[in-house]
C-alpha positions as semicolon CSV with decimal commas, in nm:
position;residue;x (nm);y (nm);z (nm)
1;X;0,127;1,327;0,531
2;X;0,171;1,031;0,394
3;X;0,369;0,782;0,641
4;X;0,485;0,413;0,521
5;X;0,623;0,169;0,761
6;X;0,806;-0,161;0,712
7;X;0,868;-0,455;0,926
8;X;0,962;-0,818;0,858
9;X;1,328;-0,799;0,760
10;X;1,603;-1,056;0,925
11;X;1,859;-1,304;0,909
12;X;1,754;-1,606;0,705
13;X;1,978;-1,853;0,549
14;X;2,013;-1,990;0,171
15;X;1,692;-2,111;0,053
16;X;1,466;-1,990;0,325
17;X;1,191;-1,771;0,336
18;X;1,054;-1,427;0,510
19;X;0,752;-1,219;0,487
20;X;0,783;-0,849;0,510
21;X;0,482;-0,598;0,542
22;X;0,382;-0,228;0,425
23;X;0,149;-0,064;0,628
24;X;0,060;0,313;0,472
25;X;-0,141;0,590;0,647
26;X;-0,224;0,944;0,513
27;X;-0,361;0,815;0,173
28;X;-0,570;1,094;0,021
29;X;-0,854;0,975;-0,222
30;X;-0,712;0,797;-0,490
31;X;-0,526;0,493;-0,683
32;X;-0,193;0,375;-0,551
33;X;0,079;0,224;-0,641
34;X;0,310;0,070;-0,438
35;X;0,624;-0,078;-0,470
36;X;0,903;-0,254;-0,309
37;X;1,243;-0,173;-0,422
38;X;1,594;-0,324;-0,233
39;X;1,964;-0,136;-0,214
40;X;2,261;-0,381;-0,137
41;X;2,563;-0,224;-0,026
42;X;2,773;-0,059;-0,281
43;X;2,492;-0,031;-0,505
44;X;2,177;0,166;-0,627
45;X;1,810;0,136;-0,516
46;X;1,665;-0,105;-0,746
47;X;1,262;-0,181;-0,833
48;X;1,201;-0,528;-0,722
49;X;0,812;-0,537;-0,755
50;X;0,575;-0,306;-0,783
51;X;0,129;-0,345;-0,733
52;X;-0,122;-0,105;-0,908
53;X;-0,441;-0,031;-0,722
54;X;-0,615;0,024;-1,081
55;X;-0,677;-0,323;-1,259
56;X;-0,440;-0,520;-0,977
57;X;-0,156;-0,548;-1,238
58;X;0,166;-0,677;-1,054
59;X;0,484;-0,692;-1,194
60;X;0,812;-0,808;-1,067
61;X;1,195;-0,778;-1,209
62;X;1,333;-1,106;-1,367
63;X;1,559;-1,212;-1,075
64;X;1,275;-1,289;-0,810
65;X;0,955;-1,318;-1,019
66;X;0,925;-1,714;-0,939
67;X;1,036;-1,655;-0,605
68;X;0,862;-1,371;-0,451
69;X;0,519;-1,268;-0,402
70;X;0,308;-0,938;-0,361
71;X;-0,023;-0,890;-0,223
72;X;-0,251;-0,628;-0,076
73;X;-0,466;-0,651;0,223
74;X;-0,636;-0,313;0,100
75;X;-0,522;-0,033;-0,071
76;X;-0,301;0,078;0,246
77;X;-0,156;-0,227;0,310
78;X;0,118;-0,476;0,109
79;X;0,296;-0,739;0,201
80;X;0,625;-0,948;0,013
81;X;0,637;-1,321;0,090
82;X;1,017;-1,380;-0,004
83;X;1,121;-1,801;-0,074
84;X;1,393;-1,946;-0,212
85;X;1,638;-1,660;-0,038
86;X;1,962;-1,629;-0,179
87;X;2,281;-1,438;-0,071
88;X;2,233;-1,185;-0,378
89;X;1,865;-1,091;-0,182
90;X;2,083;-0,903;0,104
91;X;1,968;-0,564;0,105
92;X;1,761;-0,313;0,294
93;X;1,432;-0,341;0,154
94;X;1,185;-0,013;0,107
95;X;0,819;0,013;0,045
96;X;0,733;0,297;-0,178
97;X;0,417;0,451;-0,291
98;X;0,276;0,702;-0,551
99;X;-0,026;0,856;-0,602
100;X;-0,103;0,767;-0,942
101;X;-0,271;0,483;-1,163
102;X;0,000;0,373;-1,356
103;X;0,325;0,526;-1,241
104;X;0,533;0,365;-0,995
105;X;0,817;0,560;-0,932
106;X;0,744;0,652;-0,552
107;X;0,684;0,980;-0,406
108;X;0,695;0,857;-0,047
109;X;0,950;0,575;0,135
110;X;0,956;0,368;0,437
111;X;1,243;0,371;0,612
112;X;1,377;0,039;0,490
113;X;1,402;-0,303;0,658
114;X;1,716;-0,519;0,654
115;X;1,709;-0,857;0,459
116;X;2,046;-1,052;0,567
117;X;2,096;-1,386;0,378
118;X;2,370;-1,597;0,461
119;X;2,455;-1,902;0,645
């Protein structure tokens, strides 16, 4: 049973900065890729970044890729260092994962983590 857990969400105003963390347990043998995706009231989940075991590719969606940053302790664990917050980052954030080398629609979720931005 695979089991992801978040932490590291807050209250942070314009143009600061938090760090929130992934830790996964119940990984079978494998490549992984995980993900963080956000929903913000009113709308739908969206991929914000994702991080492929296989060849370390990282990608992130055009609104934070100069702003936030992925990186993996180990293959069970991911963190999403967050700067330059704006008011459009509010959401509940959501680590995902999928067993798989190159897909990175998840198959498992955390059970989110509040970002609040505002001053």
């Amino acid at each position: 049973q695979v089991l992801l857990v978040e932490s590291g969400g807050g209250l942070v105003q314009p143009g600061g900065s938090l760090r929130l963390s992934c830790a996964a347990s119940g990984f079978i043998d494998g490549h992984y890729v995980m993900s963080w995706y956000r929903q913000a009231p009113g709308k739908e989940r969206e991929l914000v970044a994702y991080s492929m075991s296989v060849g370390g590719k990282i990608r992130y969606v055009d609104s934070v890729k100069d702003r936030f940053r992925i990186s993996r302790d180990n293959a069970t664990n991911m963190s999403l260092q967050m700067n330059d917050l704006k008011p459009d980052d509010t959401a509940v954030y959501y680590c995902g994962a999928r067993n798989s080398s190159y897909n990175y629609i998840p198959e498992h979720w955390g059970q989110g983590t509040q970002v609040t931005v505002s001053s």
